[in-house]
PQR file with spaces between the fields and no chain letter, atoms N, CA, C, O and H, PARSE charges and radii, in Angstrom:
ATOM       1  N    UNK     1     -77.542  -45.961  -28.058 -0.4000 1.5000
ATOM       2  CA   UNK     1     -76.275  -46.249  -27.401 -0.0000 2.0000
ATOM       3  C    UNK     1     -76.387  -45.903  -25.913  0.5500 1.7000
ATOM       4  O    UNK     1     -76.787  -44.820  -25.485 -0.5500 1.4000
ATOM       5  N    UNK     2     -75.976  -46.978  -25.151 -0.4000 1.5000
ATOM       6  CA   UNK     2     -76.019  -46.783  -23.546 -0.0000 2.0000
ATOM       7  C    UNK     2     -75.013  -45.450  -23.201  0.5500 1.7000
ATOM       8  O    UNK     2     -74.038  -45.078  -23.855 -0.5500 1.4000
ATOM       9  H    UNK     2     -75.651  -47.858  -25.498  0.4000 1.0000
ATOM      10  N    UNK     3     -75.380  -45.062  -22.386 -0.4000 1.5000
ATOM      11  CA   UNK     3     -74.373  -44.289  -21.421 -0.0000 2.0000
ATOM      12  C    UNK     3     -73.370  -45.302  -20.510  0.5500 1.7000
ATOM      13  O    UNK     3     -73.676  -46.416  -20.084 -0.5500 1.4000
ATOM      14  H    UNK     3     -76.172  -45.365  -21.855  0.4000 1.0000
ATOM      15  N    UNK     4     -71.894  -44.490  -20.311 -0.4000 1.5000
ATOM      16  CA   UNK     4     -71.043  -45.163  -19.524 -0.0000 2.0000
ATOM      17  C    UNK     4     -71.701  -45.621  -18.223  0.5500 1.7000
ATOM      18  O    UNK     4     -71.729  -46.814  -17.923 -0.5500 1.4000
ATOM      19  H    UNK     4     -71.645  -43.586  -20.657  0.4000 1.0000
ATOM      20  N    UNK     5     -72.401  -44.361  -17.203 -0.4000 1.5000
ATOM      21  CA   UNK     5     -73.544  -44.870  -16.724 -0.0000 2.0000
ATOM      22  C    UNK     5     -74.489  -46.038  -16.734  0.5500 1.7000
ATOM      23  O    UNK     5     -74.520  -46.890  -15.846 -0.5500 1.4000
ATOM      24  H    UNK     5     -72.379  -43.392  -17.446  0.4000 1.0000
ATOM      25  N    UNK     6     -75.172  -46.021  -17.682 -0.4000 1.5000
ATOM      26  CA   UNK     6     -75.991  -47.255  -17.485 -0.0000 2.0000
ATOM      27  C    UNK     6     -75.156  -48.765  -17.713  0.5500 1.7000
ATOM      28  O    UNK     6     -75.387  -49.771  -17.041 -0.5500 1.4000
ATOM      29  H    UNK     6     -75.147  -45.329  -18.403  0.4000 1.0000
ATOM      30  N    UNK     7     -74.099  -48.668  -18.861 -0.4000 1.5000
ATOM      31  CA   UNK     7     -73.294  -49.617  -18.835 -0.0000 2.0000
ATOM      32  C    UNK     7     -72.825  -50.136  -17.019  0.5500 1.7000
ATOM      33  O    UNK     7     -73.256  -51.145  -16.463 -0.5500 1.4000
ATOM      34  H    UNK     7     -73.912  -47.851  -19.406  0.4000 1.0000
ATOM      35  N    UNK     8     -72.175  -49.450  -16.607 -0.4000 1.5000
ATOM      36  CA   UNK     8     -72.341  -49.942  -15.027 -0.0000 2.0000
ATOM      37  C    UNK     8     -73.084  -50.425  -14.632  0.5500 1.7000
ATOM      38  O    UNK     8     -73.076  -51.623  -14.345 -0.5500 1.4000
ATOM      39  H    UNK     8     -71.825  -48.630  -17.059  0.4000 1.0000
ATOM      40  N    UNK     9     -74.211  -49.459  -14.444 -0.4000 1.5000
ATOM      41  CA   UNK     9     -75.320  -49.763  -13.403 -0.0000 2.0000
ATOM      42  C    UNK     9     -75.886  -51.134  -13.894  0.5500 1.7000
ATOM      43  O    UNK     9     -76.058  -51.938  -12.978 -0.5500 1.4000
ATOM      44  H    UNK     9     -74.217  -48.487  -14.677  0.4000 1.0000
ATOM      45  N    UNK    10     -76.260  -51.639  -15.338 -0.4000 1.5000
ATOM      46  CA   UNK    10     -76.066  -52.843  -16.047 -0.0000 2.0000
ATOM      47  C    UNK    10     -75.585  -53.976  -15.161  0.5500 1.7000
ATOM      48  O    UNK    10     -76.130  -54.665  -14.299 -0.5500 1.4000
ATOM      49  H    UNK    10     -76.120  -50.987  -16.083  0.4000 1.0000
ATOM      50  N    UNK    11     -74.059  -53.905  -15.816 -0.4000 1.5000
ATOM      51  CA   UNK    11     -73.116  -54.760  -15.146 -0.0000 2.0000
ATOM      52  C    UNK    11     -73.064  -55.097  -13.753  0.5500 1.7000
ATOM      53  O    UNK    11     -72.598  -56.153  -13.323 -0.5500 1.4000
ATOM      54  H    UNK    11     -73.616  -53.345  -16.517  0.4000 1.0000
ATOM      55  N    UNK    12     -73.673  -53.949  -12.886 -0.4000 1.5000
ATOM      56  CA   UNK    12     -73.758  -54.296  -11.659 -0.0000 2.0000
ATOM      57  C    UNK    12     -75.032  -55.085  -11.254  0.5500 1.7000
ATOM      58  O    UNK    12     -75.239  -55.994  -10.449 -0.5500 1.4000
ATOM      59  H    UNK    12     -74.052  -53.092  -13.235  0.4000 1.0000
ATOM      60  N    UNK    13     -75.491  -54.670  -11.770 -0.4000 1.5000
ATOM      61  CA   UNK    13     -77.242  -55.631  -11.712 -0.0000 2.0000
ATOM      62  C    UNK    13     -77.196  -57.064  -12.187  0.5500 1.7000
ATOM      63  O    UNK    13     -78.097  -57.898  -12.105 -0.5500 1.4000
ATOM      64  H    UNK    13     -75.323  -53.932  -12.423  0.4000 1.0000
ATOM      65  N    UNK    14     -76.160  -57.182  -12.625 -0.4000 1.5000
ATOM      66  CA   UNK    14     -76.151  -58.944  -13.616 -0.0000 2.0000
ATOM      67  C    UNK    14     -74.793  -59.286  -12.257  0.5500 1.7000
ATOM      68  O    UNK    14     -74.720  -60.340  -11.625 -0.5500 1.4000
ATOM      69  H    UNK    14     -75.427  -56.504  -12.691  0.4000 1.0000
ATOM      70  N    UNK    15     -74.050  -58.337  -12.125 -0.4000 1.5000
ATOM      71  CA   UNK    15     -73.596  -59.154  -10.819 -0.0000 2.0000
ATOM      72  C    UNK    15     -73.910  -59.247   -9.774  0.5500 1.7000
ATOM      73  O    UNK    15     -73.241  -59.747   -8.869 -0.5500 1.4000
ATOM      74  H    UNK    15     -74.109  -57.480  -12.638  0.4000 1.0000
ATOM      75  N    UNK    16     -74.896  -58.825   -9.699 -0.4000 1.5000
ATOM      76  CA   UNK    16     -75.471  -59.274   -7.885 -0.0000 2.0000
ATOM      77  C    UNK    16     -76.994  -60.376   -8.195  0.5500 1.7000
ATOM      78  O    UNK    16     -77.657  -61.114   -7.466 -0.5500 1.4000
ATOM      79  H    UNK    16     -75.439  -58.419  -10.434  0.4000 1.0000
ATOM      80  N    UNK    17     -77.052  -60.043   -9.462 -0.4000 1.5000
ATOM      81  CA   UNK    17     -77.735  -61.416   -9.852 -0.0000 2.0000
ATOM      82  C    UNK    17     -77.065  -63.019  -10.108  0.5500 1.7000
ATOM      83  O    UNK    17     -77.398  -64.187   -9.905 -0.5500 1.4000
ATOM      84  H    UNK    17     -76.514  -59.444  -10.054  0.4000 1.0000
ATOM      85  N    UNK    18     -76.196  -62.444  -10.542 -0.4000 1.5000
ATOM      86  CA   UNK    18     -75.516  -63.673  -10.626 -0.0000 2.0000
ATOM      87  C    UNK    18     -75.321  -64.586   -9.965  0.5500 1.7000
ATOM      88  O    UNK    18     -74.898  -64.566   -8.809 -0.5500 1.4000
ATOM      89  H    UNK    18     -75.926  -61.495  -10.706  0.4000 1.0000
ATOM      90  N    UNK    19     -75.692  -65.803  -10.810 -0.4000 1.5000
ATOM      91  CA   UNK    19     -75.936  -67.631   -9.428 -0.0000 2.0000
ATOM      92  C    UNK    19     -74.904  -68.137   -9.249  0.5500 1.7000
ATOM      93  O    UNK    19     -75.060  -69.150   -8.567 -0.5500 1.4000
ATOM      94  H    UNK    19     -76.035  -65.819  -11.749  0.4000 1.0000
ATOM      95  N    UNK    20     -73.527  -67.900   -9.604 -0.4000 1.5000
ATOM      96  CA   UNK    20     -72.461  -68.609   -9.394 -0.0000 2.0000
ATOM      97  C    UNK    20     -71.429  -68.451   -9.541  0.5500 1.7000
ATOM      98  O    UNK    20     -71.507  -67.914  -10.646 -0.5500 1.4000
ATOM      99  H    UNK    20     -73.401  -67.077  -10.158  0.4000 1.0000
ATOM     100  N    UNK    21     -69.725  -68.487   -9.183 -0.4000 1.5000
ATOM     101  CA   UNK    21     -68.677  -67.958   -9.301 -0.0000 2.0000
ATOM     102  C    UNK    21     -68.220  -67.923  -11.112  0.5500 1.7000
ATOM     103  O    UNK    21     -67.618  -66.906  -11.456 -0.5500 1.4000
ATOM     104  H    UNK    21     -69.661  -68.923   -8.285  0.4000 1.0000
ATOM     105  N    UNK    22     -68.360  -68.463  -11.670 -0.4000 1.5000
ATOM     106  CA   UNK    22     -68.320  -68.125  -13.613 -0.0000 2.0000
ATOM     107  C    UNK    22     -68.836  -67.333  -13.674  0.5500 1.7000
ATOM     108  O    UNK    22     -68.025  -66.430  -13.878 -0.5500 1.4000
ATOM     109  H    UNK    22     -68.850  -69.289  -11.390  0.4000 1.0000
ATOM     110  N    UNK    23     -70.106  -66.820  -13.624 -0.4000 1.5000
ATOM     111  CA   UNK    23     -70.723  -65.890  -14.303 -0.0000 2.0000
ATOM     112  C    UNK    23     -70.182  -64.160  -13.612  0.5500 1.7000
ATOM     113  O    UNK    23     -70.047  -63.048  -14.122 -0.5500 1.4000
ATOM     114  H    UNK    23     -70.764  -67.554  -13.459  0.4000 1.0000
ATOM     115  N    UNK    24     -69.989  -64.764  -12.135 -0.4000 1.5000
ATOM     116  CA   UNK    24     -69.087  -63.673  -11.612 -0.0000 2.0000
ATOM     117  C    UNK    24     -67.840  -62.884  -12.457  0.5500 1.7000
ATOM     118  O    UNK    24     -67.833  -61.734  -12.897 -0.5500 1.4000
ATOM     119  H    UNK    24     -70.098  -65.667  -11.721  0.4000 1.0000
ATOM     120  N    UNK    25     -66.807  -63.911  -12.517 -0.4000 1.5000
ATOM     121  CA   UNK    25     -65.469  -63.653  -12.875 -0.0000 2.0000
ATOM     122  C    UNK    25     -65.590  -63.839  -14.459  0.5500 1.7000
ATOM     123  O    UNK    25     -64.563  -64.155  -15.061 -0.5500 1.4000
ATOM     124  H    UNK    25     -66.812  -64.845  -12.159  0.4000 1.0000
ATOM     125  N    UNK    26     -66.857  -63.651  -15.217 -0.4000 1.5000
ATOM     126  CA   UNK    26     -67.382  -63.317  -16.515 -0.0000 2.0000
ATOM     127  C    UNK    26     -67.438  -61.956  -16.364  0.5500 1.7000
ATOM     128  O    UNK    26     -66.825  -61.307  -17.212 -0.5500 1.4000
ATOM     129  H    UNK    26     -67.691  -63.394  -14.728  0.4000 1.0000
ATOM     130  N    UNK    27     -68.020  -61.350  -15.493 -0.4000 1.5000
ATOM     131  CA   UNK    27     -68.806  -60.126  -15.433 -0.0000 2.0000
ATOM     132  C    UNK    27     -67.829  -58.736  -14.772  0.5500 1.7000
ATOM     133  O    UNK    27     -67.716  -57.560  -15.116 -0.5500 1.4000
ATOM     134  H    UNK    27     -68.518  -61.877  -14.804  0.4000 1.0000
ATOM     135  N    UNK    28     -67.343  -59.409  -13.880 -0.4000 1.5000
ATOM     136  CA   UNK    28     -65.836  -58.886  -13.332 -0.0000 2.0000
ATOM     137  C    UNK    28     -65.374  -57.787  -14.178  0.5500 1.7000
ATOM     138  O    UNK    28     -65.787  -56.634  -14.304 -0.5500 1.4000
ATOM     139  H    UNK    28     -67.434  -60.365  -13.601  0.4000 1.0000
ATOM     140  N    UNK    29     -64.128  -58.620  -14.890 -0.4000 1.5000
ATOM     141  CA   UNK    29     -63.939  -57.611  -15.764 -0.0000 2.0000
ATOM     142  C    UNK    29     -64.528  -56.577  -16.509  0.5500 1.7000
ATOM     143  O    UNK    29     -64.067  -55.436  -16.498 -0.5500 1.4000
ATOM     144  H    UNK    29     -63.792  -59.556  -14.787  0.4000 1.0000
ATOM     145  N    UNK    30     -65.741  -56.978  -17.299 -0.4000 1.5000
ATOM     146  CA   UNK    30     -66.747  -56.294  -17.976 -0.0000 2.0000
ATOM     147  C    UNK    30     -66.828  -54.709  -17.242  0.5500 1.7000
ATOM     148  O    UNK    30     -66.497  -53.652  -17.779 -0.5500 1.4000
ATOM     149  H    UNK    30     -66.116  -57.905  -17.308  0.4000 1.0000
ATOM     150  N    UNK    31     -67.421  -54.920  -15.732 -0.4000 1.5000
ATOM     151  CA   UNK    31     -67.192  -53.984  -15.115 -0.0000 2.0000
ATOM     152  C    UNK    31     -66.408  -53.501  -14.592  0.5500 1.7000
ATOM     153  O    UNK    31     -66.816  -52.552  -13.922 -0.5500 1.4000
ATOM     154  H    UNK    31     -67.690  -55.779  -15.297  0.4000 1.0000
ATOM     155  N    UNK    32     -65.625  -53.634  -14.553 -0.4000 1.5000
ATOM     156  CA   UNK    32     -63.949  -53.109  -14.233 -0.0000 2.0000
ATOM     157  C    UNK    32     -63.736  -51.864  -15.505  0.5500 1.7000
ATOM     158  O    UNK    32     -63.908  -50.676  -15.232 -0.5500 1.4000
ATOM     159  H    UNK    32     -65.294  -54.405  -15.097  0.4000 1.0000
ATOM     160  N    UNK    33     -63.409  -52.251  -16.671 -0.4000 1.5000
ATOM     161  CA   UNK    33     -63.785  -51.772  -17.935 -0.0000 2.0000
ATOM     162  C    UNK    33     -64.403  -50.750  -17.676  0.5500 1.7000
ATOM     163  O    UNK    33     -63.921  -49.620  -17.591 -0.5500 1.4000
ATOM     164  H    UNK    33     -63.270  -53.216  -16.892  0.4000 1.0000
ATOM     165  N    UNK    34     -65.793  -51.140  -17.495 -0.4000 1.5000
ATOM     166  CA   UNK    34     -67.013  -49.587  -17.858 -0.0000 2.0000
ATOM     167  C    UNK    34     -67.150  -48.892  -16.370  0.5500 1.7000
ATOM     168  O    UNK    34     -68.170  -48.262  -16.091 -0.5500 1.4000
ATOM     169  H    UNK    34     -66.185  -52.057  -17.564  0.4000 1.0000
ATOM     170  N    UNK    35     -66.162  -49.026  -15.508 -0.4000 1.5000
ATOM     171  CA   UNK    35     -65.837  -48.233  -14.055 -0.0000 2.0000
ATOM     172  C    UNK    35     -65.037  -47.158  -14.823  0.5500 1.7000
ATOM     173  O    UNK    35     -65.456  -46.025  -15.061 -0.5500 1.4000
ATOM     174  H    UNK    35     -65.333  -49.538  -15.734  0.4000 1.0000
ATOM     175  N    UNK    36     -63.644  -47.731  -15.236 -0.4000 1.5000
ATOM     176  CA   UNK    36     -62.518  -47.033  -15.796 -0.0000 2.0000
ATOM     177  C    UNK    36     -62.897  -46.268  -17.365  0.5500 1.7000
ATOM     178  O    UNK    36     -62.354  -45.247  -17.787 -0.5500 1.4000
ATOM     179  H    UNK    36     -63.304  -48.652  -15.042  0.4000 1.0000
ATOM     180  N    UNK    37     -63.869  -46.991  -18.002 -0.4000 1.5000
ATOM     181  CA   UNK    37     -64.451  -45.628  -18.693 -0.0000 2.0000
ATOM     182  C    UNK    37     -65.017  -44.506  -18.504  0.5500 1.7000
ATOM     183  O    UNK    37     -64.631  -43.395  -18.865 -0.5500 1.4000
ATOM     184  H    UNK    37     -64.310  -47.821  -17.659  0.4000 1.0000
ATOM     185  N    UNK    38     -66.257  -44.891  -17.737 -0.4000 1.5000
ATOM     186  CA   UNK    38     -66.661  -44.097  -16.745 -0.0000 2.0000
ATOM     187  C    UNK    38     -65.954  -42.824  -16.174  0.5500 1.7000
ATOM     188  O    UNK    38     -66.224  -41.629  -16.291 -0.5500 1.4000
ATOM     189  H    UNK    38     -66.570  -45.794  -17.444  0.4000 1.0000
ATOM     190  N    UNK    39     -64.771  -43.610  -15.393 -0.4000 1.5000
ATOM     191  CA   UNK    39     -63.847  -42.265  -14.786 -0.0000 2.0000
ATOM     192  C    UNK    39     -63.378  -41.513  -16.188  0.5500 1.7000
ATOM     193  O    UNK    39     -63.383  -40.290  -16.327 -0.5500 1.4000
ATOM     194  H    UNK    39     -64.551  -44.581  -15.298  0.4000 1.0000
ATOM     195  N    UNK    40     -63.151  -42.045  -16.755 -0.4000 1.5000
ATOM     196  CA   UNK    40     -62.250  -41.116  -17.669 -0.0000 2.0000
ATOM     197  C    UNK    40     -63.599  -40.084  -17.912  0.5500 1.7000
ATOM     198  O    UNK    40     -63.701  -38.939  -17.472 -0.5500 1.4000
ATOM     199  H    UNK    40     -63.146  -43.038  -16.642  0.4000 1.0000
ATOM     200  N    UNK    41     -64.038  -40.409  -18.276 -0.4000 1.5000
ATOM     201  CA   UNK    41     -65.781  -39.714  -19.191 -0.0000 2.0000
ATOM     202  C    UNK    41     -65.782  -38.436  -17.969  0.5500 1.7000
ATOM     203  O    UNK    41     -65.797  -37.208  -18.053 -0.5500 1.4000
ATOM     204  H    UNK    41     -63.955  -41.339  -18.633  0.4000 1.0000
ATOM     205  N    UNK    42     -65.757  -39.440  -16.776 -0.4000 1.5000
ATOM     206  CA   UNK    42     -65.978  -37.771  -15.587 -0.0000 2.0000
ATOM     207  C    UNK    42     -64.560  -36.928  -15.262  0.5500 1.7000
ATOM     208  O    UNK    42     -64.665  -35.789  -14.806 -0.5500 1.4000
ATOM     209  H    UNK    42     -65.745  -40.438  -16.708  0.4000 1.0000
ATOM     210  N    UNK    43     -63.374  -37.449  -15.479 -0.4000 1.5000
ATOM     211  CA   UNK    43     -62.570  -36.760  -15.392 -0.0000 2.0000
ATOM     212  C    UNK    43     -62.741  -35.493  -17.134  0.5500 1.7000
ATOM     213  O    UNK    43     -62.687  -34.264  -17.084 -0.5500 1.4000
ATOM     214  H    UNK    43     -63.290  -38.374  -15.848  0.4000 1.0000
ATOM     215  N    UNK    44     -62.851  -35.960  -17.851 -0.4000 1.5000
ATOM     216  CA   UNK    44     -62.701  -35.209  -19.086 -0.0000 2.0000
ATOM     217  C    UNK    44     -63.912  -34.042  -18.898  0.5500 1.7000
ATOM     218  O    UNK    44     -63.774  -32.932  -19.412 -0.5500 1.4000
ATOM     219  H    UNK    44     -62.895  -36.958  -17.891  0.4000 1.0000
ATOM     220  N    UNK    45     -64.957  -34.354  -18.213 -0.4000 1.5000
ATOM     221  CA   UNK    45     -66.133  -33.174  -18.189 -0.0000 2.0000
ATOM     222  C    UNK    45     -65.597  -32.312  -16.946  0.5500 1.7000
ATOM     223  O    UNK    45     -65.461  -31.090  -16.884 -0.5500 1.4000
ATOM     224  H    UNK    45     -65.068  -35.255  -17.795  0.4000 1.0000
ATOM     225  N    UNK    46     -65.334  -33.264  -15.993 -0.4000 1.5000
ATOM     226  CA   UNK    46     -64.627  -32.064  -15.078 -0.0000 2.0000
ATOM     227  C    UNK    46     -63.375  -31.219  -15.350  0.5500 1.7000
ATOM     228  O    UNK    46     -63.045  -30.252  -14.664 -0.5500 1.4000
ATOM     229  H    UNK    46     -65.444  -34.257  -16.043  0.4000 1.0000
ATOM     230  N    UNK    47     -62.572  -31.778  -16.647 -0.4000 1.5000
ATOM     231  CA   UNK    47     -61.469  -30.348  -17.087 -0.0000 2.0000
ATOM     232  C    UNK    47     -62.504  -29.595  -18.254  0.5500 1.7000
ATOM     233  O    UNK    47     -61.962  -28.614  -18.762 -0.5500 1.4000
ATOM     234  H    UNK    47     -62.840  -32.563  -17.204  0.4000 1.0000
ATOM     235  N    UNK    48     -63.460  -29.790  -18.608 -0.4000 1.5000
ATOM     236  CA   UNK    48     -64.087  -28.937  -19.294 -0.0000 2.0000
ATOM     237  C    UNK    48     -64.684  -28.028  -18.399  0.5500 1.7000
ATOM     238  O    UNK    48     -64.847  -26.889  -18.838 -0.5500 1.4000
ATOM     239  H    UNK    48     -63.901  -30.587  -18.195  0.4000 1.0000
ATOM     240  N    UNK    49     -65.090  -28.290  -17.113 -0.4000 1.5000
ATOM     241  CA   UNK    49     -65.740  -27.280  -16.763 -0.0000 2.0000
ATOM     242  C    UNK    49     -64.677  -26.865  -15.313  0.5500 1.7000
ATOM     243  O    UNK    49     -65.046  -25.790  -14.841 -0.5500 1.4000
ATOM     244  H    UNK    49     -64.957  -29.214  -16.756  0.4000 1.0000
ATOM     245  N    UNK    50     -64.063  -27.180  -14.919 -0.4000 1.5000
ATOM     246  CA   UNK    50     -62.846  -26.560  -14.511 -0.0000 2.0000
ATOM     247  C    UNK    50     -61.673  -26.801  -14.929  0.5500 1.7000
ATOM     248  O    UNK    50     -61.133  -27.895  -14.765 -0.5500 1.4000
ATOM     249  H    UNK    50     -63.764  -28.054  -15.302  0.4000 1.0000
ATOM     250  N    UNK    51     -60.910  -25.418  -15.761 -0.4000 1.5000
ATOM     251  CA   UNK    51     -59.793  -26.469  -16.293 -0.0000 2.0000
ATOM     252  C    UNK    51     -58.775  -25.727  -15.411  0.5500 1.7000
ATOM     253  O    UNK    51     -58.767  -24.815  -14.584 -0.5500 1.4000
ATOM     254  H    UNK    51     -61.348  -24.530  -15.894  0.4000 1.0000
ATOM     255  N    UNK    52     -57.661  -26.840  -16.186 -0.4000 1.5000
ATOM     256  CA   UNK    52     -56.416  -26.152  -14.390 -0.0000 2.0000
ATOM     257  C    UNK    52     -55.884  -24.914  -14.869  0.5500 1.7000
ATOM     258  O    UNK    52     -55.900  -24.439  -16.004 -0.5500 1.4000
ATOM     259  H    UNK    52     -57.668  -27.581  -16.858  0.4000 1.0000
ATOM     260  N    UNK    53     -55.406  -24.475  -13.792 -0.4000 1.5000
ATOM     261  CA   UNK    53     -54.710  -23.306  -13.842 -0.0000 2.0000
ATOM     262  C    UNK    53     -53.822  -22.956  -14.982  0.5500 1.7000
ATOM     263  O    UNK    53     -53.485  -23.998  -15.543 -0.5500 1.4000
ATOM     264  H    UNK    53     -55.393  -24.861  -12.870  0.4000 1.0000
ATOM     265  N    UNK    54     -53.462  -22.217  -15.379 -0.4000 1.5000
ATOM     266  CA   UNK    54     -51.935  -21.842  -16.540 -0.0000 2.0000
ATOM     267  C    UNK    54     -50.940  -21.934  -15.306  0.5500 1.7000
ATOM     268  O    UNK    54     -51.309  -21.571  -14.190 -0.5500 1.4000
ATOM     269  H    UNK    54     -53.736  -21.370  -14.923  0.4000 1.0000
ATOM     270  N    UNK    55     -49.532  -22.485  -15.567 -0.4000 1.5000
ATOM     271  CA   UNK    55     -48.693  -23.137  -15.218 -0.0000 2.0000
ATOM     272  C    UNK    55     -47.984  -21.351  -15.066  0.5500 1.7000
ATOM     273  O    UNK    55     -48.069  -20.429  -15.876 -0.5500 1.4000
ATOM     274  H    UNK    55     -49.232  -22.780  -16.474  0.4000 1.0000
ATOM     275  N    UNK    56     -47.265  -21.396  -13.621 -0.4000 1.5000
ATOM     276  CA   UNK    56     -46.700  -20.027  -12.948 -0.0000 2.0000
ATOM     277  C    UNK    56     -45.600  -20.904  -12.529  0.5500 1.7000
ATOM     278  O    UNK    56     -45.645  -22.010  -11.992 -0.5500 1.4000
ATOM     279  H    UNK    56     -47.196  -22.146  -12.963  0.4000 1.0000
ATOM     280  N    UNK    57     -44.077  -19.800  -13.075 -0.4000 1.5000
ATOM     281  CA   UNK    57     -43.198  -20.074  -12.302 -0.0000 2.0000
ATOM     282  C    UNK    57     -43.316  -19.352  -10.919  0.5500 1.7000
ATOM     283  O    UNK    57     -43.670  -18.231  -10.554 -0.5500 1.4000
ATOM     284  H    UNK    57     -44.041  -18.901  -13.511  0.4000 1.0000
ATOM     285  N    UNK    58     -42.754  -20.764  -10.164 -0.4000 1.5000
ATOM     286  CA   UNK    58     -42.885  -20.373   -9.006 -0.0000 2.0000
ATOM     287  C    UNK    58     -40.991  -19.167   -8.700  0.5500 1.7000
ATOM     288  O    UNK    58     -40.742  -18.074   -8.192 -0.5500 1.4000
ATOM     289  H    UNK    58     -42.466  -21.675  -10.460  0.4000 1.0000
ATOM     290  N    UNK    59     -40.360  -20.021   -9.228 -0.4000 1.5000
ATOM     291  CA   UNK    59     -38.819  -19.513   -8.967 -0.0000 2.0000
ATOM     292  C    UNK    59     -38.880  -17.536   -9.384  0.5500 1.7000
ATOM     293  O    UNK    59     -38.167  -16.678   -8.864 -0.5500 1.4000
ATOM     294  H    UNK    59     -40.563  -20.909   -9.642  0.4000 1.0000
ATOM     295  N    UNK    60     -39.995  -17.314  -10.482 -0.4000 1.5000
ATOM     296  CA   UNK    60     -40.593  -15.982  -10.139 -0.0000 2.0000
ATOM     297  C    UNK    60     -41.216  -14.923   -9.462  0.5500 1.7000
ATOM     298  O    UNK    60     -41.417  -13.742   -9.743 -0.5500 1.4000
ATOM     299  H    UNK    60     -40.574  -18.011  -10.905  0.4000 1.0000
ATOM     300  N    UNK    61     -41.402  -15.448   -8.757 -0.4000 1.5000
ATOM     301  CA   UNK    61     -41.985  -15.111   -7.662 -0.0000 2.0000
ATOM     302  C    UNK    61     -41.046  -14.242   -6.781  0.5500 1.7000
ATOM     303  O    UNK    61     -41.434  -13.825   -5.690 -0.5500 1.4000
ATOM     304  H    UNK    61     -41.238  -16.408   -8.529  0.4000 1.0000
């Protein structure tokens, strides 16, 4: 199974190969998709390894 990673890097390689506006707006989306997986994949490792703060009232203060 690919990584979200290589899924991109993939998709990006078949679009700058690509000979013509179809195969473009084929591929488009595809990578649009495995961008926005991608982020999620790095947002979710970055609250694993920093997660946010515990929530402080401020009006306590």
């Amino acid at each position: 199974m690919k990584t979200t990673e290589e899924r991109v890097q993939e998709l990006c390689a078949r679009m700058l190969a690509a000979k013509d506006e179809e195969a473009v707006n084929e591929i488009a989306p595809l990578l649009k998709q495995a961008l926005h997986e991608h982020c999620e994949r790095m947002r979710k490792l970055v609250l694993l390894d920093f997660p946010p703060p515990p929530n402080q009232d401020m009006a306590a203060d």
